[in-house]
PAFIZA-601823 format. One record per residue (C-alpha): residue number from 1; x, y, z. Coordinates in steps of 0.5 Angstrom, whole numbers, plus 500, padded with zeros to 3 digits. Example, Ala and Ser with C-alpha at 12.3 -4.5 7.8 and 13.67 -1.06 7.14 Angstrom:
BEGIN
 resi east north  up
    1  525   491 516
    2  527   498 514
***
This chain:
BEGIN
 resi east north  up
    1  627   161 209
    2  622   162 214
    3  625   157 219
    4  633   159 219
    5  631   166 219
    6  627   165 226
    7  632   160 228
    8  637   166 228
    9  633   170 232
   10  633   165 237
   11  637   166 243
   12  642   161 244
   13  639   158 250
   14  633   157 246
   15  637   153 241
   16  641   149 244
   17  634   146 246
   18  632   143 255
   19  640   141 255
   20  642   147 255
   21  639   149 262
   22  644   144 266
   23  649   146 262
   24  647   154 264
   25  647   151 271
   26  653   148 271
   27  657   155 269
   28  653   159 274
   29  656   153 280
   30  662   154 276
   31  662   161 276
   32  661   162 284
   33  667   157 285
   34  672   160 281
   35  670   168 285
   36  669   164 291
   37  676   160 291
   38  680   166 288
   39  678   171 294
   40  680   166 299
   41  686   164 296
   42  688   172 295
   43  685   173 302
   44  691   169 304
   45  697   169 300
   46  703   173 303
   47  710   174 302
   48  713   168 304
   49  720   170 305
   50  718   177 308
   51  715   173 314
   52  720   169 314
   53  725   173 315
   54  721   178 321
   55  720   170 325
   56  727   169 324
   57  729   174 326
   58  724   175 333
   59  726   167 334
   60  733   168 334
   61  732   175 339
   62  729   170 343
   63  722   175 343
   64  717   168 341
   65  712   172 343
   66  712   177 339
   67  713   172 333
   68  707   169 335
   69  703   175 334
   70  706   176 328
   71  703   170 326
   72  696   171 329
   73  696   178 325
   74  698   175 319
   75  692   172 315
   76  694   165 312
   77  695   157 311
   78  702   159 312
   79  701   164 319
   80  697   159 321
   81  702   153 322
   82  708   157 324
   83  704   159 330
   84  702   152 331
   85  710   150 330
   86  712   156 335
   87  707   153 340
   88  712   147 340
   89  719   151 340
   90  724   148 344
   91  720   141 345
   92  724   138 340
   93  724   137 333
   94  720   131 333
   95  714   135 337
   96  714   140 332
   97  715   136 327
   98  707   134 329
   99  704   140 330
  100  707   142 322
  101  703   137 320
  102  698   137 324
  103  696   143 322
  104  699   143 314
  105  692   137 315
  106  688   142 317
  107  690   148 312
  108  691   144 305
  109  683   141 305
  110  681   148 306
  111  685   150 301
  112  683   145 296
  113  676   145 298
  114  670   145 292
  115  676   146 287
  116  675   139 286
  117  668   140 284
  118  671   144 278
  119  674   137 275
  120  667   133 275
  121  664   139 271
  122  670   138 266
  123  668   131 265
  124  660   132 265
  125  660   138 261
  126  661   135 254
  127  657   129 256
  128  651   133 257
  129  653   137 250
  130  653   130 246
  131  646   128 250
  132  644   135 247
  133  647   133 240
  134  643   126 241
  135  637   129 243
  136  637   134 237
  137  638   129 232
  138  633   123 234
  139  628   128 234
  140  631   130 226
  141  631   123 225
  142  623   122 227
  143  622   128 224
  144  624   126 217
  145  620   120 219
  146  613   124 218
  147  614   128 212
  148  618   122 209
  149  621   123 202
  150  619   131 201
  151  623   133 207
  152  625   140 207
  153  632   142 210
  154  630   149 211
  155  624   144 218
  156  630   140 221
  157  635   147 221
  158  632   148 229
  159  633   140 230
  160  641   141 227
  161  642   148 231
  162  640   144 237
  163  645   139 236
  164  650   143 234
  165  650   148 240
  166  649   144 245
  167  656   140 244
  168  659   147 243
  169  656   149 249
  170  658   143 253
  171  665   143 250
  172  666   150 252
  173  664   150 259
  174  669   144 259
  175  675   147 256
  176  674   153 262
  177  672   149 267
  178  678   145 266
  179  683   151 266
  180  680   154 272
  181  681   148 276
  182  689   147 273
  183  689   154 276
  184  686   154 282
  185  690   148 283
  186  696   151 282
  187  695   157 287
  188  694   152 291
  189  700   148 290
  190  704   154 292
  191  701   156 298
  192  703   148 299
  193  710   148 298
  194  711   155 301
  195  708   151 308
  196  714   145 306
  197  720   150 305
  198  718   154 312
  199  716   149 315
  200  723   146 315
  201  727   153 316
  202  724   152 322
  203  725   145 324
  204  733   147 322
  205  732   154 326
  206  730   149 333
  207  737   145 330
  208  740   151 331
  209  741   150 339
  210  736   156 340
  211  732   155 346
  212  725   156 348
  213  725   163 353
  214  723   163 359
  215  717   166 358
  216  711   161 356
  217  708   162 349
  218  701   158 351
  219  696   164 349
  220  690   162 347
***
């Protein structure tokens, strides 16, 4: 009774035995990822259609400069490609065509950046909670070993224990590393389509025949 009652006592990092420590250092990367990707990804979202209808609606007034402070002042992967976008309004479609792309290359990496790291710990974290299993049971088994026929189960409770909550351990931090990536994943996607859908509302807008104004937009 000794043993299970001092192996309750413990904490469950003691119990789940050395495993445990990267499996802790995995969920504080994981944490930090998740806080910092979710506020940059807030930090620039915006209400597309809203944005869309104010250039819209400046491009069609002929006032490219003032679309394209709106474009500076609005935070966002979004705002940044319709200014690339507007710097080459009325260059031709093929000329603005590039500059979308172009800087769409720019934006999704640093949208995506280090949420792929969310999906290595996903499939690392329940490879260290099996090694934790393993570790606990070869030490049960070398233990058994020892005191031969007289084992008492109440002795290997801490190797089982350990066996048991690292692989719970490790599951779990996979399980949410795997949900946080599906979601940041998403955030991103969203912001993706939204720069697809106005990047071709103002491919067809330059269609439209509405020519560049006579005064330059080249700030910056």
């Amino acid at each position: 009774m000794n043993g299970s009652e001092n192996v309750l006592s413990q904490s469950l990092i003691s119990i789940g035995g050395p495993i445990m420590w990267p499996i802790m250092l995995l969920s504080l990367i994981m944490f930090v990822i998740v806080i910092e990707r979710t506020l940059y990804l807030h930090r620039g979202s915006i209400k597309t259609l809203e944005f869309w209808e104010g250039i819209k609606n400046l491009i069609q007034k002929r006032r490219l400069i003032e679309a394209l402070t709106v474009c500076e002042e609005t935070p966002g992967p979004v705002a940044r490609v319709v200014k690339a976008a507007l710097l080459n309004f009325g260059k031709g479609e093929e000329s603005m065509r590039l500059s979308i792309q172009s800087s769409a290359l720019v934006e999704i990496p640093l949208m995506e950046r280090r949420i792929g790291s969310l999906a290595a710990i996903a499939k690392v974290a329940p490879m260290l909670g099996l090694l934790g299993t393993v570790v606990g049971m070869w030490q049960a088994f070398q233990e058994l070993n020892l005191t031969g026929p007289y084992a008492n189960s109440a002795d290997f409770a801490g190797l089982f224990a350990q066996a048991i909550v690292s692989t719970v351990a490790g599951l779990g931090l996979a399980v949410i590393a795997h949900l946080m990536h599906h979601f940041l994943y998403g955030r991103v996607r969203a912001v993706v389509q939204d720069i697809e859908w106005i990047g071709t509302s103002l491919l067809q807008l330059s269609q439209e025949g509405i020519q560049q104004p006579t005064e330059s937009p080249k700030i910056i």
